[in-house]
C-alpha positions in Angstrom: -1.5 -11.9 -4.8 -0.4 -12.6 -8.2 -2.6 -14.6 -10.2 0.1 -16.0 -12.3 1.3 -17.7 -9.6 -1.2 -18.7 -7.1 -1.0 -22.0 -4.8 -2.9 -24.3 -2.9 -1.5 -24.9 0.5 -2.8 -28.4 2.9 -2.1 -28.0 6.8 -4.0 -30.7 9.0 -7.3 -31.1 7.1 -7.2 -27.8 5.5 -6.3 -26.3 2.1 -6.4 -22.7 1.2 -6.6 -22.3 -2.5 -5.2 -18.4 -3.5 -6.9 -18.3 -6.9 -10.1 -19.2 -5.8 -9.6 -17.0 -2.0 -11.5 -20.2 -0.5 -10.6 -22.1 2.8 -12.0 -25.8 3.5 -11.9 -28.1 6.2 -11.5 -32.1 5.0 -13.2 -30.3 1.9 -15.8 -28.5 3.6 -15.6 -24.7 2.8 -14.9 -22.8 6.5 -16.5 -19.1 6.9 -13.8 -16.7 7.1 -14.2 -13.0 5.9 -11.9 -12.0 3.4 -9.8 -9.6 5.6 -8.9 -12.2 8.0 -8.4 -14.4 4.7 -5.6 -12.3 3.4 -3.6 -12.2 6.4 -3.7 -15.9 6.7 -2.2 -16.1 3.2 0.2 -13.4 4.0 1.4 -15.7 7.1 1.5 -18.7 5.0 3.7 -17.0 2.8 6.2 -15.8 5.4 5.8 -18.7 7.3 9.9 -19.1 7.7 10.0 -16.2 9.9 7.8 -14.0 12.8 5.9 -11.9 10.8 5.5 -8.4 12.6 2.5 -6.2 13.1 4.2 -3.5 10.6 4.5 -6.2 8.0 1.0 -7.0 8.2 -0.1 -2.8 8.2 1.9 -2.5 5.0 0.5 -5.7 3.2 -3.3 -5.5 3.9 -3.6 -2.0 5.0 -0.9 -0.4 2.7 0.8 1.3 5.1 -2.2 3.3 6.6 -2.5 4.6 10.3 -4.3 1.4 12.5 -4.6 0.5 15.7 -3.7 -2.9 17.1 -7.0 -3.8 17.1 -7.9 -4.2 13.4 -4.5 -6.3 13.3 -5.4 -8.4 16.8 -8.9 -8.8 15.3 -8.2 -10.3 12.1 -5.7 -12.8 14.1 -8.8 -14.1 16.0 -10.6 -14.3 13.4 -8.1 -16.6 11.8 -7.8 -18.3 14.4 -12.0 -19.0 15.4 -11.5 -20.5 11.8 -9.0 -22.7 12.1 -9.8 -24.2 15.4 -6.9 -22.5 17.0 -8.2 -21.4 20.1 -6.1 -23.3 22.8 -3.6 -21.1 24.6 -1.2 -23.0 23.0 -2.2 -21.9 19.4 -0.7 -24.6 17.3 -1.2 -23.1 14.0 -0.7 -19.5 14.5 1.5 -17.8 17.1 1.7 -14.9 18.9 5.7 -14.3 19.2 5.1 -11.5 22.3 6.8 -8.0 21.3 7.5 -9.1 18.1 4.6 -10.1 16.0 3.0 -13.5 14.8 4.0 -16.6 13.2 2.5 -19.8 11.3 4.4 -22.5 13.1 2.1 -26.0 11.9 3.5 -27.9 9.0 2.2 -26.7 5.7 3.0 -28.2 2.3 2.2 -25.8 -0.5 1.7 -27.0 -4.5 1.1 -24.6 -8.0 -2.3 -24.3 -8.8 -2.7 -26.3 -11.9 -6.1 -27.1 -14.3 -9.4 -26.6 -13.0 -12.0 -23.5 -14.3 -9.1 -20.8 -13.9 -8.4 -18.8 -11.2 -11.2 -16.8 -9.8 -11.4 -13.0 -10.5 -11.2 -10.6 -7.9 -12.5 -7.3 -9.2 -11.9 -3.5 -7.1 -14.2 -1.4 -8.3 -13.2 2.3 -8.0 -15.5 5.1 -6.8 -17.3 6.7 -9.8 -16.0 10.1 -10.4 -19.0 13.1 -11.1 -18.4 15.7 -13.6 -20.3 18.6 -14.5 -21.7 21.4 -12.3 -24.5 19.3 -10.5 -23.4 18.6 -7.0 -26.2 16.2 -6.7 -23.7 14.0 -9.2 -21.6 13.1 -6.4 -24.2 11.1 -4.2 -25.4 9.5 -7.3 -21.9 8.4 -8.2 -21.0 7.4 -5.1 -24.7 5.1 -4.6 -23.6 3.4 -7.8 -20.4 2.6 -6.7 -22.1 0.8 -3.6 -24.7 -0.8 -5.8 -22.3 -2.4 -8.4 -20.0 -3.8 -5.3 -23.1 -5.5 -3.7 -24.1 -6.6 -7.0 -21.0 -8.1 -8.2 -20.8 -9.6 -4.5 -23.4 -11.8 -5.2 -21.5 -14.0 -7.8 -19.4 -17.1 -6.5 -17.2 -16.2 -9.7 -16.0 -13.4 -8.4 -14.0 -11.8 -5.2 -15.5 -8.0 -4.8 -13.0 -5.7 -2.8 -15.7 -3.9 -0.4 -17.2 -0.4 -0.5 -14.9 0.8 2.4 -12.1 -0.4 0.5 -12.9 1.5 -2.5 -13.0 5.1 -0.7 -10.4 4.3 1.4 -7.9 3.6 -1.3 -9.6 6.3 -4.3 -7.6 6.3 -7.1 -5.0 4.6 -5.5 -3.6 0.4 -6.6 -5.4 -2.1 -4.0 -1.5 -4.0 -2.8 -0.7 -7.6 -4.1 -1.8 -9.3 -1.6 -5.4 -8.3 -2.8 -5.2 -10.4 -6.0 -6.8 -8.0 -7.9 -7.1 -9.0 -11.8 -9.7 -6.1 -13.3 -10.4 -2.6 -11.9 -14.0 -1.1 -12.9 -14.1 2.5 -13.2 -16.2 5.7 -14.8 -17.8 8.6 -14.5 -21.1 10.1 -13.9 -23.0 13.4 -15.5 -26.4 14.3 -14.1 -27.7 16.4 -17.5 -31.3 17.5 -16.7 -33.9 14.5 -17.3 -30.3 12.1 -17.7 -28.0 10.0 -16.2 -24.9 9.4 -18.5 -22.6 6.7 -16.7 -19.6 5.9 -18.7 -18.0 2.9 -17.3 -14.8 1.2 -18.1 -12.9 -2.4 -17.0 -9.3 -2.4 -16.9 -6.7 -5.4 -16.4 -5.0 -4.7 -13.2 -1.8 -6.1 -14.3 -1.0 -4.6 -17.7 -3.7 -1.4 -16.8 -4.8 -1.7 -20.4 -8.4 -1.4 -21.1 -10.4 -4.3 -21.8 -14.2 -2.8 -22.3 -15.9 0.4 -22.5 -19.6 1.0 -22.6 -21.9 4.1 -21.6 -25.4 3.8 -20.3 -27.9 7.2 -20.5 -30.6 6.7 -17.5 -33.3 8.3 -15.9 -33.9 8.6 -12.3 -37.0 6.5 -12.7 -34.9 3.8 -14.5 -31.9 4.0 -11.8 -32.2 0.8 -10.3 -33.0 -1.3 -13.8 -30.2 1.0 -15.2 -27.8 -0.3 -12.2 -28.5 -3.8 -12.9 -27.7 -3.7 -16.7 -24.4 -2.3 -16.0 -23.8 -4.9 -13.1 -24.9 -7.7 -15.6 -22.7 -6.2 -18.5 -19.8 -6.0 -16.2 -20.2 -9.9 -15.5 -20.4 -10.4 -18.9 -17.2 -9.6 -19.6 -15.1 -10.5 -16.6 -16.9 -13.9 -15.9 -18.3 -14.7 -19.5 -18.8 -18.5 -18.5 -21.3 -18.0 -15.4 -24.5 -17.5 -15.1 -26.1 -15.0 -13.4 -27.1 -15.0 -9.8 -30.5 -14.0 -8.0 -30.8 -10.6 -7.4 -30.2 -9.8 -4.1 -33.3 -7.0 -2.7 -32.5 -3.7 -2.1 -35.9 -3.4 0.1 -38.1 -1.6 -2.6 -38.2 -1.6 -6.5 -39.2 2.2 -6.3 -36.4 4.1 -8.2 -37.4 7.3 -6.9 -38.2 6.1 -3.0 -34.6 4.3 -3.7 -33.6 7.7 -4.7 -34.2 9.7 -1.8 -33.2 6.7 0.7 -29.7 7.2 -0.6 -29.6 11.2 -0.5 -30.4 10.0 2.9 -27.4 8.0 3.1 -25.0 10.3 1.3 -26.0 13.2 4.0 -25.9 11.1 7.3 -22.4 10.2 6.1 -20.9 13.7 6.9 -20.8 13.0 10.6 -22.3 16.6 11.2 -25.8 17.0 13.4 -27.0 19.0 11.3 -27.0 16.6 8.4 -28.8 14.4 10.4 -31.5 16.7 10.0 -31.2 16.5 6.0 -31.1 12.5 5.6 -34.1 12.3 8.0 -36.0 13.9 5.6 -34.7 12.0 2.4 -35.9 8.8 4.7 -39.2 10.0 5.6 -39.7 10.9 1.7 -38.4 7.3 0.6 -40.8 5.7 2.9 -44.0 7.8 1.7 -42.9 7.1 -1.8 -42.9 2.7 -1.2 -44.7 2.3 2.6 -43.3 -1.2 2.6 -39.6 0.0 2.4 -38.4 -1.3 5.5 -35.0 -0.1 5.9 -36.4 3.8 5.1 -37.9 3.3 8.8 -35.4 2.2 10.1 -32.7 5.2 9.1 -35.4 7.5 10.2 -35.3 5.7 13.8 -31.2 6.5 13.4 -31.6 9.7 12.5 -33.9 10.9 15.5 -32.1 9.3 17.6 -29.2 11.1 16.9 -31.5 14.3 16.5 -32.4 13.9 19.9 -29.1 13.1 21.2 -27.3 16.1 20.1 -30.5 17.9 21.3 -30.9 20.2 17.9 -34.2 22.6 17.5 -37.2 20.2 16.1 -35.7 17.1 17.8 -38.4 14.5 19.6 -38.6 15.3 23.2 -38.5 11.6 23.6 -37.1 8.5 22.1 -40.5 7.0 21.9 -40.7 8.0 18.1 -37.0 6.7 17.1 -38.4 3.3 18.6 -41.7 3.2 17.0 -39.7 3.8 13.6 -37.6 1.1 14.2 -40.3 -1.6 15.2 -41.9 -0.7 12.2 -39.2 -1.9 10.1 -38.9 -4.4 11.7 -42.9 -5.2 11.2 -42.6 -4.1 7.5 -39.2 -6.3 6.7 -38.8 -9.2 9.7 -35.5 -10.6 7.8 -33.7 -7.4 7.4 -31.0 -6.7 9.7 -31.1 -2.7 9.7 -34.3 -2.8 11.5 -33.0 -4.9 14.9 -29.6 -3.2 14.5 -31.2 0.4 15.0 -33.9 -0.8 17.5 -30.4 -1.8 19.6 -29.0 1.4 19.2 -32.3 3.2 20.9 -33.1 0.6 23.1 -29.5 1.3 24.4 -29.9 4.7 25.2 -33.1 3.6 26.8 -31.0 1.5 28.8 -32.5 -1.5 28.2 -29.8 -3.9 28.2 -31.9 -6.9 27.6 -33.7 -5.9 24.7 -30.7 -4.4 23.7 -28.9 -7.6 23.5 -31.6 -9.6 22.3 -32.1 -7.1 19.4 -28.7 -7.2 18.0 -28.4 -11.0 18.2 -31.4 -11.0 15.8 -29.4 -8.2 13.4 -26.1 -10.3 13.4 -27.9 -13.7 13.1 -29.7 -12.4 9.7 -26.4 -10.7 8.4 -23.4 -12.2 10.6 -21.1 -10.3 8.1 -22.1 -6.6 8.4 -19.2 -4.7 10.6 -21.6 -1.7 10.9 -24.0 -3.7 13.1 -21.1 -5.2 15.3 -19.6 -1.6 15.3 -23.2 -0.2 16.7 -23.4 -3.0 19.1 -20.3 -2.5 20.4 -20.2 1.0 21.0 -23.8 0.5 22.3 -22.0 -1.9 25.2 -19.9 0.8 25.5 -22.8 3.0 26.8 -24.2 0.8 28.8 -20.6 1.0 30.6 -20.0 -3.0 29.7 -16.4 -2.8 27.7 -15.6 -5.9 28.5 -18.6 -6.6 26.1 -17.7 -4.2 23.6 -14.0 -5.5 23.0 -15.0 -8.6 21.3 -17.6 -7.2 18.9 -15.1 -4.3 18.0 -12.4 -6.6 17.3 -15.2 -8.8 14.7 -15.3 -5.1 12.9 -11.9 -5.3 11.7 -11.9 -8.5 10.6 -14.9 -8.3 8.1 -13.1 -5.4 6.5 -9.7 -3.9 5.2 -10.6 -0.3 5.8 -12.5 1.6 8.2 -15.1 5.0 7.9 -12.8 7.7 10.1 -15.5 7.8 12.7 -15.0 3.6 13.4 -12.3 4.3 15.4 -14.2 6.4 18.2 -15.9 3.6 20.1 -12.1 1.3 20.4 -10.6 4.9 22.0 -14.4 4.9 24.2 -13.7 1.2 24.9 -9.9 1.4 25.8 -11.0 5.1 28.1 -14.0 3.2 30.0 -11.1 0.3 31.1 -8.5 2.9 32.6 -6.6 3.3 29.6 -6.4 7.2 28.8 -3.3 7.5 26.9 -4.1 4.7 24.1 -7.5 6.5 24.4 -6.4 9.5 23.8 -4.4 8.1 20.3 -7.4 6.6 19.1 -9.6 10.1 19.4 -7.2 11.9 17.8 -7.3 9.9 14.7 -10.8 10.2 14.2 -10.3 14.1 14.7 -7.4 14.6 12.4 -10.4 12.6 10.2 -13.1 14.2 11.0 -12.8 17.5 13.0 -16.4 18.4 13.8 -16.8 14.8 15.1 -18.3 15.5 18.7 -18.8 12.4 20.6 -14.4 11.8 20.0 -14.1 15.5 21.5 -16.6 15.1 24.1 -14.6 11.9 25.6 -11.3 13.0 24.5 -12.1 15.7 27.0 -12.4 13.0 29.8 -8.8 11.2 28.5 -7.3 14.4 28.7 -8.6 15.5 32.2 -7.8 12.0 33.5 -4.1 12.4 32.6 -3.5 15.3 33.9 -3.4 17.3 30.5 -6.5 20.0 31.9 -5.1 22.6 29.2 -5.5 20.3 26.5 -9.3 19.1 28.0 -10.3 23.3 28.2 -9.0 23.9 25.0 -10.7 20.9 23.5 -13.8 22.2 25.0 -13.4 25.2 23.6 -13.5 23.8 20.4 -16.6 22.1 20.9 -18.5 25.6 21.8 -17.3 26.8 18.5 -18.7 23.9 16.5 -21.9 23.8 18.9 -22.3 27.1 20.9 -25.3 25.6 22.3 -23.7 22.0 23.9 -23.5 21.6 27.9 -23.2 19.5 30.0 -27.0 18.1 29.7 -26.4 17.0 26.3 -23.7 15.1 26.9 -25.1 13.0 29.6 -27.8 12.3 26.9 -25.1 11.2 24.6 -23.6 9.2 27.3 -26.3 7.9 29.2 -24.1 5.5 31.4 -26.3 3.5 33.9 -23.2 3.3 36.1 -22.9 6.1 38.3 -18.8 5.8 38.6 -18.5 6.2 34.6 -21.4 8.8 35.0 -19.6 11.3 37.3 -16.2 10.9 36.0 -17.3 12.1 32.6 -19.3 15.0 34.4 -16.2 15.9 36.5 -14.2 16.1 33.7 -15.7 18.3 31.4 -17.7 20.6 34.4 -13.7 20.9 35.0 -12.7 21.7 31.9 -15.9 24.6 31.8 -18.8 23.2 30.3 -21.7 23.9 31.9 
């Protein structure tokens, strides 16, 4: 949204101010995540007419490949805020067949006075250079810093770390507001860091400032700060800075190794798995009290174990253990409960499941990751119509989506008799992410239940070249269902298509 001409708009008791991206209530300010935000602002604008779901896809997702569920979950969302819950929805519309519409009475004034409008900053992914492949994880862990950084600051609206790799060197759309674009590079040379970093104004693209900062891999997270403190400087001179926020250890080197960790896990492969667990073990021998180390280790052997790889627990007893230790170590962060869910499900221990995810969301309530584990974890325990809420909260909390997010809506959809929107949803994660097993496995289940068994035998084929070793036993560990209907079909359909 343009910054040069921003408004405030009243509706009932609420105002939306666009320069400031804030929603209140008779003054109050109402939680509403900045996805779901946008789109309100986008209805608001277009209020004279239905506004359709390929208007929406081209203003906040830019014209990007979706499904209707990050569109229908952003509408809930905007409408839990504004009270709009009724079947009758007085405020926002659902015009059936052809999209949505703000139908209440809105008045709308120029913003005028005040501090100024607020910034809203995208901060590109930091390009590596040099011959040092180990460049690109340290790039890409200081993009992710610098966005939960700059997050922290009520002066500024931070696009989100999805948003930045989804959209690369690409311009965020108007109806993001942005007003300065970070970005820089990254050279790994020997005992140094060199991060050249730049700020640009997103209107004119000219650049406004320019600094480079030589680290050490002992001084990383200091070093991340400065920058994050120099960046402020300059785009929000007037504020003051916040509290830092913990990253769960003030050990550069354990926080070193915890993000190799996350930088492997992150290529969707097993045998990566393999690679990050070992990064997490190293991290948490490095600082013992780094909670979150514990609990990506409990992830990891879970997933270790799932795939059933050589060295893998024979249990999940471990993988639990791990995460109850995060939990003991760190009792307010989230990743602990959110990975003692995701064992406890496999477990099947639906109580404890639930219970443990409650405590994740209720110590971060904006973190899609933990409502995308704990819905695809309802999903296992053959409880879609558990899973279909929490997989709808995803997609409002964010604009854009890691490729393998869209596996458990197709898993969802395929567990309530819908094969062929199923089947859609699976192939986009493939044409993502090829070697992406779980979408293959079930996609091989959408394909046999449609009648498609040359298409289910071929996809199984596919599998036995990326994993010569998988059968039939592994995937009833992956898909543990405690529901023997959802059990045998998915054993029927891929003993069918000849895995054994």
């Amino acid at each position: 949204m343009s910054k040069t001409n921003t408004k405030i708009w009243s509706f009932g008791a609420f105002s939306l101010d666009e320069a400031s991206f804030e929603l209140t209530q008779s003054g109050v300010p109402v939680a509403i995540e900045p996805q779901s935000l946008r789109v309100l602002i986008f209805l608001l604008r277009h209020r004279d007419r239905v506004v359709s779901k390929e208007d929406l896809i081209e203003a906040i997702w830019q014209g990007r490949a979706i499904s209707d569920w990050a569109i229908s979950g952003a509408i809930k969302a905007v409408r839990v805020a504004l009270g709009d819950i009724d079947r009758d929805n007085r405020i926002v519309k659902t015009i059936h067949g052809r999209g949505f519409r703000f139908v209440a009475d809105a008045i709308s004034t120029d913003r005028e006075g005040g501090r100024g409008p607020k910034a809203t900053v995208f901060v590109r992914v930091f390009r590596s250079t040099g011959d040092n492949a180990e460049a690109d994880y340290l790039a890409d862990s200081l993009t992710e810093d610098l966005i939960h950084s700059l997050s922290r600051h009520d002066a500024l609206t931070v696009l989100s770390y999805n948003t930045a790799k989804a959209l690369g060197a690409e311009a965020p759309g108007d109806i993001y507001g942005v007003t300065h674009v970070i970005e820089g590079n990254l050279r790994d040379i020997k005992s140094r860091i060199r991060v050249s970093t730049a700020i640009l104004d997103a209107k004119t693209k000219n650049q406004i400032w320019s600094e480079r900062f030589d680290l050490t891999r002992d001084s990383l997270l200091a070093g991340h700060d400065l920058i994050a403190d120099r960046l402020l400087a300059v785009i929000a001179p007037d504020r003051s800075l916040a509290a830092r926020k913990p990253r769960g250890t003030v050990n550069s080197k354990a926080y070193d190794a915890y993000q190799k960790g996350r930088y492997a896990y992150f290529r969707y492969e097993p045998q990566a798995f393999a690679q990050a667990l070992s990064q997490f073990e190293k991290a948490a021998e490095l600082d013992p009290d780094f909670a979150n180390a514990y609990a990506q280790q409990a992830y990891c052997r879970t997933t270790l174990y799932v795939f059933g790889l050589p060295g893998s627990d024979e249990t999940l007893g471990p993988a639990e253990a791990l995460a109850r230790e995060a939990i003991r170590r760190d009792e307010t962060a989230a990743l602990g409960y959110a990975r003692l869910g995701w064992v406890l499900g496999y477990l099947g221990r639906p109580e404890e499941t639930i219970a443990a995810f409650d405590a994740a969301i209720a110590r971060d309530p904006e973190n899609p990751e933990v409502y995308l584990a704990y819905g695809e974890t309802m999903n296992r325990l053959a409880r879609p119509q558990d899973a279909g809420p929490l997989l709808e909260a995803v997609f409002s909390k964010d604009s854009f989506l890691p490729p393998s997010w869209e596996f458990p809506q197709g898993h969802c959809q395929l567990l309530l008799g819908e094969q062929d929107v199923a089947v859609g949803h699976f192939q986009a994660v493939l044409d993502r992410v090829p070697r992406f097993i779980p979408a293959r496995v079930q996609m091989v289940r959408a394909q046999w239940e449609v009648g498609d068994t040359d298409g289910a035998r071929q996809t199984i084929s596919r599998i036995k070249n990326i994993a010569p070793r998988y059968s039939l036993a592994h995937a009833r560990r992956m898909f543990p269902y405690p529901v023997r209907k959802e059990a045998n079909a998915l054993t029927e359909a891929l003993s069918g298509a000849g895995l054994h």
